[in-house]
C-alpha positions, 0 to 999 in steps of 0.5 A, spaced: 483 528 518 479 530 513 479 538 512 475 538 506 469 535 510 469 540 516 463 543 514 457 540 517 452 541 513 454 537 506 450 533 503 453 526 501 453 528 493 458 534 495 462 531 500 463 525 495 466 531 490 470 534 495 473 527 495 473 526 488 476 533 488 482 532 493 483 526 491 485 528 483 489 534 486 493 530 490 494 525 484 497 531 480 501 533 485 505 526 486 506 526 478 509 533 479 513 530 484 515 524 480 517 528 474 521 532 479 524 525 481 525 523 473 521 517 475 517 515 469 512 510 471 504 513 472 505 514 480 498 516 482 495 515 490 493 508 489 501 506 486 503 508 493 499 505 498 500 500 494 507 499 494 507 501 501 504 495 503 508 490 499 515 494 501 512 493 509 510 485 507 518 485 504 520 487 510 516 481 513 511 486 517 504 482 519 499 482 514 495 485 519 500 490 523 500 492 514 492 493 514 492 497 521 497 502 517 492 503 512 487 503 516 482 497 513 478 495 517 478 488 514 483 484 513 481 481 506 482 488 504 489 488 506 490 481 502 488 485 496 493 489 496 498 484 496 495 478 492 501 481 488 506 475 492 507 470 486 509 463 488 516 464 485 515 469 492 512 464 495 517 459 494 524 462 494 521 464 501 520 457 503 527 455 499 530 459 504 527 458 511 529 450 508 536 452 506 537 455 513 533 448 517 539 445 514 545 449 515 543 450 522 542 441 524 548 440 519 553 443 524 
């Protein structure tokens, strides 16, 4: 999964700086490819596993199922990533699911 850690004998300092590394190139190259686009906002890697996860909680893909995909092994990490959910989210949600219990007892 990591190519840049094949190497057996790295000491933790040089593999945090090959992951410092790979990580600062990747960034680069998305901004690259966000400039090709014409998007204007900062996309970095954090940018998009961000928006990943929110666009998988729009679709209304479990928090859970969210956090396996991106490999957190605690749920409260996957929650950090959506904290973003607002009440005004939250409650047009809940309006919604309402306004579809009414229409469908009403007929």
């Amino acid at each position: 999964m990591f190519p840049i850690l094949l190497k057996d004998d790295l000491t933790p300092m040089q593999i945090e700086n090959r992951k410092h590394k790979t990580l600062r190139r990747f960034n680069k190259q998305l901004k690259e490819i966000a400039e090709i686009q014409g998007v204007e906002q900062n996309v970095t890697s954090y940018v998009i596993r961000h928006s990943f996860a929110t666009n998988l909680k729009f679709a209304g893909v479990s928090t859970d199922l969210i956090g396996q995909s991106m490999g957190h092994h605690d749920v409260s990490v996957t929650q950090a990533y959506l904290k973003e959910f607002n009440d005004d989210i939250i409650d047009d949600a809940m309006s919604k699911l309402l306004e579809e219990s009414i229409l469908k007892y009403a007929s």
